[in-house]
C-alpha positions as CSV (number, residue, x, y, z in Angstrom):
1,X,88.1,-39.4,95.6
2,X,88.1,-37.0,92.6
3,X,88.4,-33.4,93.5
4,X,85.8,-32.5,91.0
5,X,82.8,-34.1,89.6
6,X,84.1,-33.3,86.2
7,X,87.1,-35.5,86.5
8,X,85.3,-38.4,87.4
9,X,84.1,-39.7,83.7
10,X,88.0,-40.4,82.6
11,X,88.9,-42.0,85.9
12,X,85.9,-44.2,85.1
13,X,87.3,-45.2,81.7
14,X,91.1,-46.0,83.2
15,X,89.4,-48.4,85.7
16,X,86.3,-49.9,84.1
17,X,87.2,-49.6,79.9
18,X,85.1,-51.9,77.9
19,X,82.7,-53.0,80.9
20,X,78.9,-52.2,80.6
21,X,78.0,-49.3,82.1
22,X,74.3,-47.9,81.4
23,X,71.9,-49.3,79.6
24,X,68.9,-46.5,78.5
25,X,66.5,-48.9,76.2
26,X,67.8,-50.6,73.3
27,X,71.2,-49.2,73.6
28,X,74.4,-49.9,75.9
29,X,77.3,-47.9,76.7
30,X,80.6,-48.8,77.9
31,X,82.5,-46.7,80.4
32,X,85.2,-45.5,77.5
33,X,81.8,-45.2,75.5
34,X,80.2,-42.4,78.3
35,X,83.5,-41.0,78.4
36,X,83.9,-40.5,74.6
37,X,80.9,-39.1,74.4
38,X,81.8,-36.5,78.0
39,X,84.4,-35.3,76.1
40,X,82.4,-34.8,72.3
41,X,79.9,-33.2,74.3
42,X,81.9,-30.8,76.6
43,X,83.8,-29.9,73.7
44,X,80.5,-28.8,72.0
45,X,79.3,-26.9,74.8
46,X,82.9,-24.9,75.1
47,X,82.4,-24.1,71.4
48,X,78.8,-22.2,72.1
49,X,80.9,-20.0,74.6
50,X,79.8,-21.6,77.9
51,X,82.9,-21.9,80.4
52,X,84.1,-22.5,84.0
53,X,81.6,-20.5,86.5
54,X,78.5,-20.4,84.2
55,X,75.3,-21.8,85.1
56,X,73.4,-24.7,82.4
57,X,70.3,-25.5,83.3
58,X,69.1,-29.5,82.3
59,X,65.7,-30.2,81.8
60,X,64.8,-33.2,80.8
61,X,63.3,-36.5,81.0
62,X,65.7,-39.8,82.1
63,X,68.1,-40.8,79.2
64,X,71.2,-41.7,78.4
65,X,71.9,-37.6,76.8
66,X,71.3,-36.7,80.2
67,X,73.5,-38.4,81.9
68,X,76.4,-37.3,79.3
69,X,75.3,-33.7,79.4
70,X,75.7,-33.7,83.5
71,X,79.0,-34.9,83.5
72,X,79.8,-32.8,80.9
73,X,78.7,-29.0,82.2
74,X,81.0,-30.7,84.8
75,X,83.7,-31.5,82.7
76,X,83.9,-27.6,81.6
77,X,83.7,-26.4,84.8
78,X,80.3,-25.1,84.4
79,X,77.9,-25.0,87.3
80,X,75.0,-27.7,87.0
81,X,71.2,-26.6,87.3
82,X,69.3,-30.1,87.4
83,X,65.2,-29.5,87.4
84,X,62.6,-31.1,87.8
85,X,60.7,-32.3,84.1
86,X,57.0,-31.4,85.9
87,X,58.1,-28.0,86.4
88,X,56.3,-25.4,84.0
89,X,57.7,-22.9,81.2
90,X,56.8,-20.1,84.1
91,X,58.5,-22.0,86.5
92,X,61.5,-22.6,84.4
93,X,61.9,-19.3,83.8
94,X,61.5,-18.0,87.2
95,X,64.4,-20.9,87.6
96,X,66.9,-19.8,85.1
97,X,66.8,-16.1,85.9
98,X,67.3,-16.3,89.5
99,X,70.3,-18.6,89.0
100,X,71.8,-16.9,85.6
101,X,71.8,-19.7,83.1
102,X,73.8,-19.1,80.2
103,X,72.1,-22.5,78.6
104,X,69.2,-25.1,78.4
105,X,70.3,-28.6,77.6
106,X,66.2,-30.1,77.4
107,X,64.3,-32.7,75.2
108,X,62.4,-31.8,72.4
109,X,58.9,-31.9,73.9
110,X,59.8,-29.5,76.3
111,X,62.2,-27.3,74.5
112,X,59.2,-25.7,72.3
113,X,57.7,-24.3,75.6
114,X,60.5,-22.4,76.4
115,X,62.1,-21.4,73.7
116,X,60.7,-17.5,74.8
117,X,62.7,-17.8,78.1
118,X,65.5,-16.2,76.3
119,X,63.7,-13.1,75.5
120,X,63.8,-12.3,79.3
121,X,66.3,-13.7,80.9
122,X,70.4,-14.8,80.2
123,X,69.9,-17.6,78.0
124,X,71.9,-17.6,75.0
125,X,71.4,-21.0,73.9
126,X,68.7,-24.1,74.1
127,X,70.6,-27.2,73.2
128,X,67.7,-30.4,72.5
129,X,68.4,-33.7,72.7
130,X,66.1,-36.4,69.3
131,X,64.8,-33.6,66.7
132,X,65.2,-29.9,67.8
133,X,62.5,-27.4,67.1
134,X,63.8,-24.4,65.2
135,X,65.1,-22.0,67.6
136,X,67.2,-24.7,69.4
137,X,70.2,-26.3,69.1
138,X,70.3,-29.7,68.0
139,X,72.5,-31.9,70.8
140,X,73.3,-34.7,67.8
141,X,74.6,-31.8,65.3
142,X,76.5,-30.6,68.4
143,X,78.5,-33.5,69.2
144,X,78.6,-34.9,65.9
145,X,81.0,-31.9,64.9
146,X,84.1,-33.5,67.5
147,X,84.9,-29.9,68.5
148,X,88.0,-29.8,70.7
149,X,87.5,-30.1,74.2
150,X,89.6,-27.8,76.5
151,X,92.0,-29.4,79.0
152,X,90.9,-30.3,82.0
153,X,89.7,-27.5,84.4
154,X,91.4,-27.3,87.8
155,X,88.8,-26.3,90.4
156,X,88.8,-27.0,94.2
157,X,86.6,-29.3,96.2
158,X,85.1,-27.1,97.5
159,X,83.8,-24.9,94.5
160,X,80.5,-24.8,93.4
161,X,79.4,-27.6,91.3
162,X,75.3,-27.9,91.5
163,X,72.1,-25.4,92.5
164,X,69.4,-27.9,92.9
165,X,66.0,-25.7,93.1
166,X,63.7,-27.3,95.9
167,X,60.5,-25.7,96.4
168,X,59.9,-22.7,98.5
169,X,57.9,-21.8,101.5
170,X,57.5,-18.1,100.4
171,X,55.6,-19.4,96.9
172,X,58.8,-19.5,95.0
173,X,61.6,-22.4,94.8
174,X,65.5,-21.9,96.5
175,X,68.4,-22.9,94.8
176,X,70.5,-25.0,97.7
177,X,74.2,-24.5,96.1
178,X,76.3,-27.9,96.5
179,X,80.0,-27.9,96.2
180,X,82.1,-30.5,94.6
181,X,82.9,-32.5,97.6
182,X,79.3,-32.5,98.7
183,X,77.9,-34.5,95.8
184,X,81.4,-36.5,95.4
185,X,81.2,-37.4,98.8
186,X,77.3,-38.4,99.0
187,X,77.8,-40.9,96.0
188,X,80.8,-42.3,97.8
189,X,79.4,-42.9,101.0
190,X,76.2,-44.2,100.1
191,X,77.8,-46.8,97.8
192,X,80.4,-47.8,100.7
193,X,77.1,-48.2,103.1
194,X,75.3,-50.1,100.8
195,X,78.3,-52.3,99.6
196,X,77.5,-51.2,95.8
197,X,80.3,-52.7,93.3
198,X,81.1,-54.0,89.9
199,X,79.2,-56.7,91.0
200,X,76.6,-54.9,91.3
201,X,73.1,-53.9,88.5
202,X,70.8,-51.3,90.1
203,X,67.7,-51.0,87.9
204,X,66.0,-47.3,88.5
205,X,63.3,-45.4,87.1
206,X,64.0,-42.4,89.4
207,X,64.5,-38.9,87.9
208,X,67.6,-37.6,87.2
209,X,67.4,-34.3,88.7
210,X,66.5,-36.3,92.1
211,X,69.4,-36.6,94.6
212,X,68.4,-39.9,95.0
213,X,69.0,-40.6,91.9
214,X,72.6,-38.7,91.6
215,X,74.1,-41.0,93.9
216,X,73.0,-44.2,91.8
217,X,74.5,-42.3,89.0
218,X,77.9,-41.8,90.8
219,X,78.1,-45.1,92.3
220,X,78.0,-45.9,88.7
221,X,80.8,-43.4,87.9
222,X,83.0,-44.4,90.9
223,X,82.2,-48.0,91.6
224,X,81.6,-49.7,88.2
225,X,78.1,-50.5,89.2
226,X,75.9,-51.5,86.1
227,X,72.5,-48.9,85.7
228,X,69.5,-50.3,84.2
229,X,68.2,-47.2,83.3
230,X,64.6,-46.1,82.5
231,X,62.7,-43.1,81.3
232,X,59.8,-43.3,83.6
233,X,58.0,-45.8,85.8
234,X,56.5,-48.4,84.5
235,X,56.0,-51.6,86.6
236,X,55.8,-54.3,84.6
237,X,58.7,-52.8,82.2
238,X,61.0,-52.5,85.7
239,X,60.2,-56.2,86.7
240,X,61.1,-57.5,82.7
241,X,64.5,-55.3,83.0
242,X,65.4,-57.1,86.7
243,X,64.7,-60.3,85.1
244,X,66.5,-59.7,82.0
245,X,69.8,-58.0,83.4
246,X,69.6,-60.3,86.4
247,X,69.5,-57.3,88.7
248,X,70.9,-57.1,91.9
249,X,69.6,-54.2,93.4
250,X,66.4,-52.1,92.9
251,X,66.1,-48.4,94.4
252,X,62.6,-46.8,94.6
253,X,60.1,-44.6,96.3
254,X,57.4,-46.2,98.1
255,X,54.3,-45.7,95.5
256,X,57.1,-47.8,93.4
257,X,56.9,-50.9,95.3
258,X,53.2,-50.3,95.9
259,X,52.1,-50.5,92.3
260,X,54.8,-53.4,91.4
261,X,53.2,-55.8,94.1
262,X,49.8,-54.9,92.7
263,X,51.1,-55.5,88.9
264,X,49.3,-58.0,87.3
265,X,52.9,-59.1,85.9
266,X,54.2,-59.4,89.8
267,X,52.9,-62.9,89.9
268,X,55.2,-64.5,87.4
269,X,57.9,-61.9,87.6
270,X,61.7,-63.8,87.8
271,X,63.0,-61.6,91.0
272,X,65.9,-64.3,91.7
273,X,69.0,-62.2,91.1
274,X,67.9,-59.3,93.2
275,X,69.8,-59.5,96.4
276,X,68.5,-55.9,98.1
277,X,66.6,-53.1,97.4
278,X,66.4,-49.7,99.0
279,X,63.5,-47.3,99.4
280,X,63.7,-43.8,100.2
281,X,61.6,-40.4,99.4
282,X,58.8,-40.3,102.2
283,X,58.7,-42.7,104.6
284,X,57.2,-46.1,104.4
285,X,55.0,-47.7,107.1
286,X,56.6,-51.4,108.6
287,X,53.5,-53.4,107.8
288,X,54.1,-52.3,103.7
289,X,57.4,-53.1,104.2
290,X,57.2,-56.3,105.4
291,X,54.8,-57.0,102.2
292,X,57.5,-55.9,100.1
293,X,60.3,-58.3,101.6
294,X,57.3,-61.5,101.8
295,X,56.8,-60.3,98.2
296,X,60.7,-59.5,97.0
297,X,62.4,-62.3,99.1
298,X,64.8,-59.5,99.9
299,X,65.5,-57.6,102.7
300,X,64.4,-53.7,102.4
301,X,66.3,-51.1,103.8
302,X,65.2,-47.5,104.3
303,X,67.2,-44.7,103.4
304,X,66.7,-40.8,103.8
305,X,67.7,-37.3,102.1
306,X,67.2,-34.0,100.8
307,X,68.4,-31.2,98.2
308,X,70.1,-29.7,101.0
309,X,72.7,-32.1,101.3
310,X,73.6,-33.6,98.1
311,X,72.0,-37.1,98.3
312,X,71.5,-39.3,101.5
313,X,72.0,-38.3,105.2
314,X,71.2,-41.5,106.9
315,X,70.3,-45.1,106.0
316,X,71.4,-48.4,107.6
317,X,74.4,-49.9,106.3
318,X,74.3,-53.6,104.4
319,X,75.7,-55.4,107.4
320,X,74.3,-53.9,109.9
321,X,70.6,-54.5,111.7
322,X,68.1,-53.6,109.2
323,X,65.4,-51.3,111.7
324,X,62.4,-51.3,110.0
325,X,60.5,-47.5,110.5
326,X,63.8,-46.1,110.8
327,X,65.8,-44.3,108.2
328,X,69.1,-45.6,109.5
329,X,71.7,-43.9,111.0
330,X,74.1,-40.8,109.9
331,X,76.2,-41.7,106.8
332,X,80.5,-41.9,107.3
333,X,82.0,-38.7,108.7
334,X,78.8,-36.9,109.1
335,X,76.2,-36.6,112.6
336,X,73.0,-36.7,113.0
337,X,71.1,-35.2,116.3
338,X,67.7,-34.1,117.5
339,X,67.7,-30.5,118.5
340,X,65.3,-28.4,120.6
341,X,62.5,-27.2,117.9
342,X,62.9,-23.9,120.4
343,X,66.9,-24.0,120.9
344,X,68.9,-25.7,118.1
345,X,72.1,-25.9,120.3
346,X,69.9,-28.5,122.4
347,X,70.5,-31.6,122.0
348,X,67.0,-33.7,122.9
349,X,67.9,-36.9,125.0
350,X,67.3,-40.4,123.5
351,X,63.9,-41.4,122.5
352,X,62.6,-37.5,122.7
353,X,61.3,-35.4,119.5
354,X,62.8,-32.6,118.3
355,X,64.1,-30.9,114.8
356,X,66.5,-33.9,112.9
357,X,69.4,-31.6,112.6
358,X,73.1,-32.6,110.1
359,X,76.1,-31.7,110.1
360,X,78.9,-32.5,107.8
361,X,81.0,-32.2,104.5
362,X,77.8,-33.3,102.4
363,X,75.7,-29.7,103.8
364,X,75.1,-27.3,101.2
365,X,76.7,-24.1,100.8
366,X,73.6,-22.1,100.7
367,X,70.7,-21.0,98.9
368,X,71.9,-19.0,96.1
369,X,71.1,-15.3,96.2
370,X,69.2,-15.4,99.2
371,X,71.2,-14.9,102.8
372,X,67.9,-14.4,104.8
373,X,66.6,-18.4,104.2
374,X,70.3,-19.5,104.7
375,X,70.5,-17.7,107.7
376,X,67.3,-19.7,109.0
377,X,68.5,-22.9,107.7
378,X,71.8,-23.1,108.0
379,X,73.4,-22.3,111.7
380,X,76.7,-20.4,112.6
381,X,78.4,-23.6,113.7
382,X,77.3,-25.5,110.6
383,X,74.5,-27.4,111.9
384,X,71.7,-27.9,108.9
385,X,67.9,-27.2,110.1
386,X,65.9,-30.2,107.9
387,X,62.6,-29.3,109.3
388,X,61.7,-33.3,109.7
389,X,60.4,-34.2,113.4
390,X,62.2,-37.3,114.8
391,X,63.6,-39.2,117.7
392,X,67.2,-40.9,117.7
393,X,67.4,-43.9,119.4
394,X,70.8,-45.6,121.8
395,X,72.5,-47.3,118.5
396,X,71.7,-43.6,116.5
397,X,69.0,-44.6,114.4
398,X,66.5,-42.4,114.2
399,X,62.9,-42.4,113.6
400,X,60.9,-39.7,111.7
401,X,57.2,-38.6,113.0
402,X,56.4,-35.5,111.5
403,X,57.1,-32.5,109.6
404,X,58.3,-29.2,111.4
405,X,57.1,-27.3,108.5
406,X,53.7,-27.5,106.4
407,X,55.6,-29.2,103.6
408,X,53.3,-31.9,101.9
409,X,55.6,-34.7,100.5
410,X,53.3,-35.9,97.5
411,X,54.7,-39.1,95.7
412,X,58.8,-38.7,96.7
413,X,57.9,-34.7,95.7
414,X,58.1,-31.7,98.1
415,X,55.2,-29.5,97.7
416,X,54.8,-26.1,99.8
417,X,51.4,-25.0,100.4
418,X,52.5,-20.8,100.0
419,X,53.3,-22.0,96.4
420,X,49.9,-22.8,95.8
421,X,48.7,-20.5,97.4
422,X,50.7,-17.8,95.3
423,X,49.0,-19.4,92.0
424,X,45.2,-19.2,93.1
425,X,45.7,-15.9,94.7
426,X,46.2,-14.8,91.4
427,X,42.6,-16.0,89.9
428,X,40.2,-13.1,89.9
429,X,37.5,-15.1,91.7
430,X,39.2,-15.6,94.6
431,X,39.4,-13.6,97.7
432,X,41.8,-16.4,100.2
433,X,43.4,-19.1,99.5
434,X,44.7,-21.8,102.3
435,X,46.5,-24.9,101.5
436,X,46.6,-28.1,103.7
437,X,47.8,-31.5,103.5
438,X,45.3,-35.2,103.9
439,X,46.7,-38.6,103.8
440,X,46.4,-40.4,100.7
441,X,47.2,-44.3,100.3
442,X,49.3,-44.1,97.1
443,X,50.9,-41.1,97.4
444,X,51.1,-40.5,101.1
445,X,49.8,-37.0,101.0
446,X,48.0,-35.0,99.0
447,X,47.3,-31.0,98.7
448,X,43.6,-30.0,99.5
449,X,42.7,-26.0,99.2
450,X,40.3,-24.1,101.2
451,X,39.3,-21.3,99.0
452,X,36.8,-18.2,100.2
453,X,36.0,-16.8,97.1
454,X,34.9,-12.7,96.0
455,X,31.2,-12.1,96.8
456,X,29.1,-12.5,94.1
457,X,32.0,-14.7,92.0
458,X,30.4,-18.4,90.8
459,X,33.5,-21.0,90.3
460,X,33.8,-24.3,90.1
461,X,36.1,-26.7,91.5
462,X,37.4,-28.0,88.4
463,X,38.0,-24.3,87.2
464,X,40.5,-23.6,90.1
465,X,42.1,-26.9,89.1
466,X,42.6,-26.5,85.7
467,X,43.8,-22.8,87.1
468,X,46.3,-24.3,88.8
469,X,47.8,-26.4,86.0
470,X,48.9,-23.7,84.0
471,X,51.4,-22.2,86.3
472,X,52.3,-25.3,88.5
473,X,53.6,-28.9,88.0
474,X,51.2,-31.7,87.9
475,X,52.9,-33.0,91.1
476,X,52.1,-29.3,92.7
477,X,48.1,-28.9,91.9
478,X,46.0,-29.6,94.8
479,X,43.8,-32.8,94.2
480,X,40.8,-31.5,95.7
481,X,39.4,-27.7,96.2
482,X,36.3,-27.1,99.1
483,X,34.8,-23.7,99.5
484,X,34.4,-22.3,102.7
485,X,33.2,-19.2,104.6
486,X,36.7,-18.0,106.2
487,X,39.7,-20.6,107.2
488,X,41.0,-20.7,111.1
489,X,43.5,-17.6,111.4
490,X,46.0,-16.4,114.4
491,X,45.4,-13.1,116.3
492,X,47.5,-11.9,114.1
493,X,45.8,-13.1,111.1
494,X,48.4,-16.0,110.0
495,X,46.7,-18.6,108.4
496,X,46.3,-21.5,110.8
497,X,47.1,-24.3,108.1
498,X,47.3,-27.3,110.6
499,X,43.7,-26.5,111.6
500,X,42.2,-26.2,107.9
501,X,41.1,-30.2,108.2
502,X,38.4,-28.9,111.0
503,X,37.0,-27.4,108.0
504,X,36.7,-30.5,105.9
505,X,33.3,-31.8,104.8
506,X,34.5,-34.2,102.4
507,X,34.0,-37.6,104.2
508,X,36.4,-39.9,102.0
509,X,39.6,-38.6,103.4
């Protein structure tokens, strides 16, 4: 393996050259092609000041600029900040100053909405990929202007390459800091699990700044494996592209698979080249699994992960017995066990629940700037605290059953109820705000708020909705809003959240 993601782009060129690498719409790009265009582009960025140890931020929707600009921050030395498109121009900010960015590298419909982060925070430059705004950078004029690129940095394995912001229990997201090896590694051993190769065309539609998504992009990088890439979902588009570049492989989160077997254009869609497909992001229950393989003619294997580690921590391995409800077992040179939710240096026998615990060169370094939610997450020993409920069974597989925390996984997203709860705290008709979690067919859960609001105060739902949406994510808004006398609280006076659904007199659950 490379000792740094940013020496990964040339090593691709040596061994791969002229093959197709990514396709992005109605253009292609070789692996000498990306890497041309690594080099143009790192060269740019080293001209605008930015250099080994600084933080660029990438915002942006799926393309083929985005995948160049990654490698490229890389390529420099700089650290990557990969976030998520849905976030706001608050939560940007809040982003960018808590990790430092020196840059933005966006798309030009969201690089007008921020163009005032730099008046309060480190920013000195917003680089935009198709036509930039004034006050921006243009990313074509950049690379266009073949500005030397410095020689190749030299920086250990086990430097900081990535801060990946997931969402935070205490209303505000944590940047989990990945080093070099972490994300080298993941993209490795997921690709040696899943026997990805040069034989190999994965069609996605997953976002870039999503781990799960990284490690399609390395194997890519490292294995020669073609990427069908596209800009967002659409079903009918994905089944046209696995037709037409006789894909072998599709990777997706359940609500994927769901809409493509209810696609009007599933009927008569050529699915003949795939050979497997993966699904990962929440969990997905057999008997819709089952559909997908009667529907795919391909066996479905289940894979799971989290910011915290780079990519994958378990999944089942392409010869090896596909367990259906389980994610699989730990990936190469890392463990998996099932502590004591009371005493994490238990280990729970076989077939008993307790915290899913991991341990291995693919755990994060930390969350940057903030000791006190390491501390809780990561142990002394090394152990990683993932806050998912599970059981392992005799071969190691293990099954997940719940959620340690109140985390509400909407869609593939993570979605923390005190975040919410920060936003319509801050309306001036409301007096408490509780957020809960109900089960929701398509997306698996959804947010539902309890709100007691100031005496005397008329509001609407749709008001605290539309609230909502101008400091949060789409992904983040609670769906539905009910108004309530007082919510279930401790002796203490901690809200109860697992006991908000007693409240609930909405019948259509």
């Amino acid at each position: 393996m490379r000792d740094h993601i940013g020496q990964i782009p040339a090593h691709a060129a040596q061994m791969f050259q002229d093959r197709e690498a990514l396709v992005f719409e109605d253009r292609s790009f070789t692996f000498n092609d990306l890497n041309t265009l690594i080099e143009k582009t790192a060269g740019a960025l080293h001209s605008l000041g930015i250099g080994e140890g600084d933080v660029v931020t990438l915002y942006a929707s799926n393309s083929w600029e985005w995948i160049v600009s990654y490698f490229a921050i890389a390529r420099i030395g700089a650290v990557i900040n990969p976030v998520n498109t849905m976030l706001t121009p608050p939560e940007i900010e809040f982003v960018v100053k808590d990790c430092g960015a020196r840059a933005i590298i966006t798309s030009a419909d969201k690089a007008a909405g921020i163009i005032g982060v730099k008046n309060s925070t480190n920013v000195a430059s917003i680089i935009s990929f198709g036509d930039a705004p004034a006050g921006t950078v243009s990313f074509d004029n950049l690379i266009s202007r073949s500005m030397p690129t410095p020689p190749m940095v030299d920086i250990a394995p086990s430097a900081l390459s990535t801060i990946g912001y997931t969402s935070g229990t205490t209303g505000h997201p944590k940047g989990a800091m990945q080093s070099h090896k972490a994300v080298i590694f993941n993209g490795a051993m997921t690709s040696q699990l899943h026997m990805r190769s040069r034989d190999d065309v994965v069609v996605s539609a997953l976002p870039c700044p999503h781990v799960y998504a990284n490690v399609l992009m390395m194997g890519m990088m490292m294995f020669g494996t073609k990427l069908i890439l596209h800009k967002s979902f659409d079903p009918a588009l994905v089944l046209q592209d696995i037709a037409a570049h006789k894909a072998t492989i599709f990777d997706g989160v359940p609500t994927m698979y769901m809409f493509m077997l209810n696609s009007p254009a599933f009927a008569e869609a050529d699915l003949s080249s795939l050979k497997r497909c993966y699904v990962g992001g929440q969990t997905m229950p057999v008997a819709t699994m089952e559909a997908v393989e009667k529907g795919f003619k391909v066996p479905l294997y289940e894979l799971w992960g989290m910011t915290e580690i780079a990519g994958l921590g378990s999944t089942h391995p392409l010869y090896g017995k596909n367990k259906h409800g389980s994610i699989g077992c730990a990936i190469p040179y890392c463990e998996l066990r099932i502590a004591d939710v009371d005493n994490a240096s238990k280990t729970m026998p076989r077939g008993e629940v307790g915290e899913l615990m991991v341990f291995g060169p693919i755990v994060m370094m930390g969350y940057f700037g903030d000791e006190e939610k390491t501390r809780e997450t990561l142990e002394p020993d090394g152990w990683l605290h993932t806050g998912d409920l599970g059981t392992m069974d005799e071969d190691g597989c293990v099954f997940i059953v719940d959620r340690k925390k109140d985390m509400i996984l909407t869609g593939g997203y993570n979605v923390y109820p005190a975040e919410i709860e920060r936003v319509l705290a801050a309306h001036p008709g409301v007096a408490l705000a509780a957020v809960g979690k109900q089960p929701n067919e398509m997306k698996g859960e959804i947010a539902k708020a309890y709100v007691v609001l100031k005496e005397g105060v008329a509001c609407t739902e749709q008001d605290l909705m539309d609230f909502c949406r101008k400091s949060l994510a789409a992904y983040k808004c609670p769906r539905k809003v009910q108004f309530v006398e007082d919510v279930p609280k401790t002796s203490t006076g901690k809200i109860m959240r697992r006991e908000l659904h007693t409240l609930d007199t909405d019948l259509n659950r």
